[in-house]
C-alpha positions as a Markdown table, in Angstrom:
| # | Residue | x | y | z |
|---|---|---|---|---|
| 1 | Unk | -19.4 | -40.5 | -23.6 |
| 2 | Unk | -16.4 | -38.8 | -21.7 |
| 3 | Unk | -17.7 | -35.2 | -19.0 |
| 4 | Unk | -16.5 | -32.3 | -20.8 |
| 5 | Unk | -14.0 | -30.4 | -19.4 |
| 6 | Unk | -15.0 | -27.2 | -18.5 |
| 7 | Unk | -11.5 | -25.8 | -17.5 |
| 8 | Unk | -10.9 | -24.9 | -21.3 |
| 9 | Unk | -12.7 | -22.4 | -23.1 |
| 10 | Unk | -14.3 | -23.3 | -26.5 |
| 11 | Unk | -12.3 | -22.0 | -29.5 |
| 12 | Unk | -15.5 | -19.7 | -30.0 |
| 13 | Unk | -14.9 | -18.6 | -26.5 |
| 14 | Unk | -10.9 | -18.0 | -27.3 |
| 15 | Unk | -11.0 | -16.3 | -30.3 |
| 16 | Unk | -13.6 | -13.8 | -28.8 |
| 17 | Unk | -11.4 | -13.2 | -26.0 |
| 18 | Unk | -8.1 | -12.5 | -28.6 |
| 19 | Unk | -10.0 | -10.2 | -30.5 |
| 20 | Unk | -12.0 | -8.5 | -27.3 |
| 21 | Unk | -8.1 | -8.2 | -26.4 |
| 22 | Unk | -6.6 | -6.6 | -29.7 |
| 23 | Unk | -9.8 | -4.3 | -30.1 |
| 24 | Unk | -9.0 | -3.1 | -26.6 |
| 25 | Unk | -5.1 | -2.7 | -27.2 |
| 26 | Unk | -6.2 | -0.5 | -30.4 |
| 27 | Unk | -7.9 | 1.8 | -27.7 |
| 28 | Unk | -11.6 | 0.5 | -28.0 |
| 29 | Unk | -12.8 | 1.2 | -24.2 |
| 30 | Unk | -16.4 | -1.4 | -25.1 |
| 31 | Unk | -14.3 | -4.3 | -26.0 |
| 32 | Unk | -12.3 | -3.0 | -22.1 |
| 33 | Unk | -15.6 | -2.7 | -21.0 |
| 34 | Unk | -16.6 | -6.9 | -22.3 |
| 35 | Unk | -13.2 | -8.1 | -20.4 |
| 36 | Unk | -13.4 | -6.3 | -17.7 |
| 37 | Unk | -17.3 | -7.7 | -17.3 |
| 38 | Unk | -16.1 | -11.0 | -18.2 |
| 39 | Unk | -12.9 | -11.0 | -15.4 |
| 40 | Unk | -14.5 | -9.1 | -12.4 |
| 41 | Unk | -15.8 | -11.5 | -10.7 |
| 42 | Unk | -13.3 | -13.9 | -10.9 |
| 43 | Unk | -10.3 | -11.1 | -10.0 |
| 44 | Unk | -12.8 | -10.3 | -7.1 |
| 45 | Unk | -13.1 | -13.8 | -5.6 |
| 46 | Unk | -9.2 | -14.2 | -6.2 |
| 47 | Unk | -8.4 | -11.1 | -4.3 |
| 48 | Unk | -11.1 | -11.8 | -1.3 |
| 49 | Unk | -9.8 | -15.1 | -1.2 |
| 50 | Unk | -6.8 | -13.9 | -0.2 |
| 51 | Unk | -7.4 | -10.4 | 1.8 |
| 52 | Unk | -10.7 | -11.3 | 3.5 |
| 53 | Unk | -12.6 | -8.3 | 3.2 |
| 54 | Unk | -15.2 | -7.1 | 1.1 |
| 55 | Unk | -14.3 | -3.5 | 0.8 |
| 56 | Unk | -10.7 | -4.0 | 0.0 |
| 57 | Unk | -10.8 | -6.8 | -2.6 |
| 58 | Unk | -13.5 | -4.2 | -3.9 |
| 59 | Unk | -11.2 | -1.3 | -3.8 |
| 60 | Unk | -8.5 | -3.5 | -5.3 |
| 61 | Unk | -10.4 | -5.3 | -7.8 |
| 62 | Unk | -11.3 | -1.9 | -9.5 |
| 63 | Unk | -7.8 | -0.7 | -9.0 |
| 64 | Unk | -6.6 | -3.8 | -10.8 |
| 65 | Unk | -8.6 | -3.1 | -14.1 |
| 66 | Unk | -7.7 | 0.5 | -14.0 |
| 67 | Unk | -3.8 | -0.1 | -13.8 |
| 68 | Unk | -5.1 | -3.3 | -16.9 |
| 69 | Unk | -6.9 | -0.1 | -18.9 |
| 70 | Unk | -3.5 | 1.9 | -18.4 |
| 71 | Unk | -1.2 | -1.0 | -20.0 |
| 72 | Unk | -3.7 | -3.2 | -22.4 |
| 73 | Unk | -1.6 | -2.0 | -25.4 |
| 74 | Unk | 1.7 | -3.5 | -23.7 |
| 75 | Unk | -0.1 | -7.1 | -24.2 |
| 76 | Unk | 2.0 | -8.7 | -26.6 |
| 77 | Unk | 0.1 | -12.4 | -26.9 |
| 78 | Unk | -3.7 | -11.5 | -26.8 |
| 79 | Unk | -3.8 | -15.2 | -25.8 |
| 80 | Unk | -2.4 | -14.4 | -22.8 |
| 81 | Unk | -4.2 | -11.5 | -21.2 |
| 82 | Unk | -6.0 | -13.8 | -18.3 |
| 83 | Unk | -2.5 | -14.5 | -17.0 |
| 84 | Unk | -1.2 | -11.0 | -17.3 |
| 85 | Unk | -4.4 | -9.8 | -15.8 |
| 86 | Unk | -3.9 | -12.3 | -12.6 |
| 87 | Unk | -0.1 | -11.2 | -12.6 |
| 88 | Unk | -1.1 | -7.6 | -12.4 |
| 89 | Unk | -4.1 | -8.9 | -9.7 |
| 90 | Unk | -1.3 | -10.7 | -7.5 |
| 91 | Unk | 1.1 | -7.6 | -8.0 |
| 92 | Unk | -2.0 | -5.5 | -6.3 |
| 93 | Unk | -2.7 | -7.9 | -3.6 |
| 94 | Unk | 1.2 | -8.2 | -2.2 |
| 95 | Unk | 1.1 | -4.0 | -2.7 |
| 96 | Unk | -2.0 | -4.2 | -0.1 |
| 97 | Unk | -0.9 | -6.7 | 2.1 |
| 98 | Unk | 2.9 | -5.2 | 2.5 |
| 99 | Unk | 1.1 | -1.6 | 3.1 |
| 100 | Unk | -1.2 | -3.6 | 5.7 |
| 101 | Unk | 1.8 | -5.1 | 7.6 |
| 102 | Unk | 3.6 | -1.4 | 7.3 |
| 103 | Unk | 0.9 | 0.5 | 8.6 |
| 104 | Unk | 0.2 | -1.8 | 11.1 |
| 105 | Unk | 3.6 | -0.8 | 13.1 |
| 106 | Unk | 2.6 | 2.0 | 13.8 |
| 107 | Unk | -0.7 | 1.4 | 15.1 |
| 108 | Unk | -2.1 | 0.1 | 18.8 |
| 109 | Unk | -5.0 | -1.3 | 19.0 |
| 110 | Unk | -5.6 | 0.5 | 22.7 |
| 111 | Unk | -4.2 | 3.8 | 22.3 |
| 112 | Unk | -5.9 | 6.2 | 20.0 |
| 113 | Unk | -2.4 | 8.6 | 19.0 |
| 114 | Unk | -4.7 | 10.8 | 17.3 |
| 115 | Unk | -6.3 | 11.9 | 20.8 |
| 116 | Unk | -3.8 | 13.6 | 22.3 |
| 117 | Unk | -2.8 | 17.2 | 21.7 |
| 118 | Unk | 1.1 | 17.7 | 21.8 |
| 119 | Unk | 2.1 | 20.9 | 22.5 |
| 120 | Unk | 5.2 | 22.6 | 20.3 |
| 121 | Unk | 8.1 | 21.6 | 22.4 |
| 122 | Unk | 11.1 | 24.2 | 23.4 |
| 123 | Unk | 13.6 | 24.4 | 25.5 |
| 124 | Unk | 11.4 | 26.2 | 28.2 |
| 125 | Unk | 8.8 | 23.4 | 27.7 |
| 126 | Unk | 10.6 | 20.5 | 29.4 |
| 127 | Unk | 6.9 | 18.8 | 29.7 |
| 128 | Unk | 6.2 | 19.0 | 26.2 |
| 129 | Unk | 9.0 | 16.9 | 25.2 |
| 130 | Unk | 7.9 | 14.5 | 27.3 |
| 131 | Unk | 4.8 | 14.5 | 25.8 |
| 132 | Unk | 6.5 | 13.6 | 22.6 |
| 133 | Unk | 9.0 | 10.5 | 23.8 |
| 134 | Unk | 5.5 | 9.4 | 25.8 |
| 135 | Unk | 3.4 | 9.8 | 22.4 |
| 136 | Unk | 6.7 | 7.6 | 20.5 |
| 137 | Unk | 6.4 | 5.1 | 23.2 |
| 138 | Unk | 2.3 | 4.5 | 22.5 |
| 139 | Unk | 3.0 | 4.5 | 19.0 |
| 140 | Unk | 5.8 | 2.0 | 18.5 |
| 141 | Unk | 5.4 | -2.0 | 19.1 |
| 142 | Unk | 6.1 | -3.4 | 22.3 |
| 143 | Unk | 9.1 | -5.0 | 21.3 |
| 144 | Unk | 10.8 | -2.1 | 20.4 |
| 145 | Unk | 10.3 | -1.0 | 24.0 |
| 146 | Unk | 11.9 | -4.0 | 25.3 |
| 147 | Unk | 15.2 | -3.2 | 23.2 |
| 148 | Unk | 15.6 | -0.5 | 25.6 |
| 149 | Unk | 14.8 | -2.2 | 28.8 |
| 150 | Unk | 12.8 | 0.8 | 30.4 |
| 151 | Unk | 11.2 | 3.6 | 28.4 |
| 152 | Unk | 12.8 | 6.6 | 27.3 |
| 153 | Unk | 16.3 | 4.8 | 27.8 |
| 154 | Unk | 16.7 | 5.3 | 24.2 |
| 155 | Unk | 16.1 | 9.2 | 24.1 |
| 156 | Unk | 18.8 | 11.4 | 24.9 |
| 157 | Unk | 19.9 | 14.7 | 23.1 |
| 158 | Unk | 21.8 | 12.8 | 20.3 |
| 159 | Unk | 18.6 | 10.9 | 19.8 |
| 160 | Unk | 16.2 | 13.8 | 19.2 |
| 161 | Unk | 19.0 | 16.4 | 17.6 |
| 162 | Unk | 17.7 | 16.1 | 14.0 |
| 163 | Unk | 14.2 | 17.3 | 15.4 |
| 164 | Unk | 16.4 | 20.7 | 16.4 |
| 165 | Unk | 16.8 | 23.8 | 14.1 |
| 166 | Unk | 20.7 | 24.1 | 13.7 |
| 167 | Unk | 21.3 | 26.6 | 11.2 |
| 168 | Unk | 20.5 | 30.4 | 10.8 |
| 169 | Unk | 18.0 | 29.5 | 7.3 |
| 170 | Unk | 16.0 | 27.4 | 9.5 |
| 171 | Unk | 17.0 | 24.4 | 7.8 |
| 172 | Unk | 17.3 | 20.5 | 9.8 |
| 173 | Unk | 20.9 | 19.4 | 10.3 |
| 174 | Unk | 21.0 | 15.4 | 11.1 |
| 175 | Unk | 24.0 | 13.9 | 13.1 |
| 176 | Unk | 25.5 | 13.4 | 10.1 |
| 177 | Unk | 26.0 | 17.2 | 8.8 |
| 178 | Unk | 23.5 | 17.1 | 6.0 |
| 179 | Unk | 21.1 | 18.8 | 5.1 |
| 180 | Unk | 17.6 | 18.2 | 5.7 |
| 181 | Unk | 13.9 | 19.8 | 5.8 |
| 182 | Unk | 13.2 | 23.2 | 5.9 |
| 183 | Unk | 11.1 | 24.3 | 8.8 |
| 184 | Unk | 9.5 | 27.4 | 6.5 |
């Protein structure tokens, strides 16, 4: 006699699943409740598989079957809710992981930004701004540094203008004439 393959579910197993699916399309939150207890462990082991940390395949994992509760009744094939609910899982994980790499521009590992006080910065205040371009410098990656060759090489007045007030209603002007954000 041939191993089963376990990689299949039974038709018993199936035809539960379709009609856990259509009861939760109708708006039935306990047949939501069965899937989502039947898929959470295995969205959770995909997810940490690929992000590595316990707290944020959590966090994802739970935000996976909420954005699933939101759109159950746009499954058209019941029979096909394990692959929308990985495609909607994958969709989560590459909206982590491009945040991750985003966030992680901005951020170095020895310099704590956050610690330093800046002071408002005017045109009596010469120190100030230099507080600021000094602040920009710690914040941004190295190689943005080395663009420049030396630091603050990049900063002149052009550089910083859209940071000044330039009109009487205390609106931001950028280099290019528009409009920007009001200061009040």
């Amino acid at each position: 006699m041939a191993p089963s393959d376990n990689t299949q579910p039974s038709p018993s197993t199936s035809t539960q699943l379709v009609a856990l699916v259509n009861q939760a399309r109708e708006g039935n939150r306990s047949a939501f409740t069965q899937l989502a207890d039947k898929f959470h462990g295995d969205i959770f082991r995909t997810v940490y598989y690929r992000i590595r940390s316990q707290v944020d395949a959590e966090d994802i994992t739970q935000d996976v079957f909420l954005k699933a509760f939101q759109k159950v009744s746009s499954v058209k094939d019941a029979t096909k809710f394990r692959g929308w609910l990985y495609s909607i899982t994958m969709n989560r994980i590459r909206d982590f992981q491009r945040k991750k790499r985003f966030r992680s521009l901005f951020k170095k590992e020895d310099h704590n930004i956050e610690s330093e006080p800046v002071e408002a910065a005017g045109s009596e205040q010469p120190e100030a701004l230099e507080q600021v371009f000094t602040l920009v410098d710690n914040a941004l990656p190295p190689f943005y540094l080395e663009i420049s060759g030396e630091k603050n090489a990049a900063y002149d007045d052009e550089f910083f203008q859209f940071l000044i007030p330039t009109t009487e209603d205390n609106t931001l002007t950028s280099d290019r004439g528009k409009k920007g954000t009001s200061l009040c």
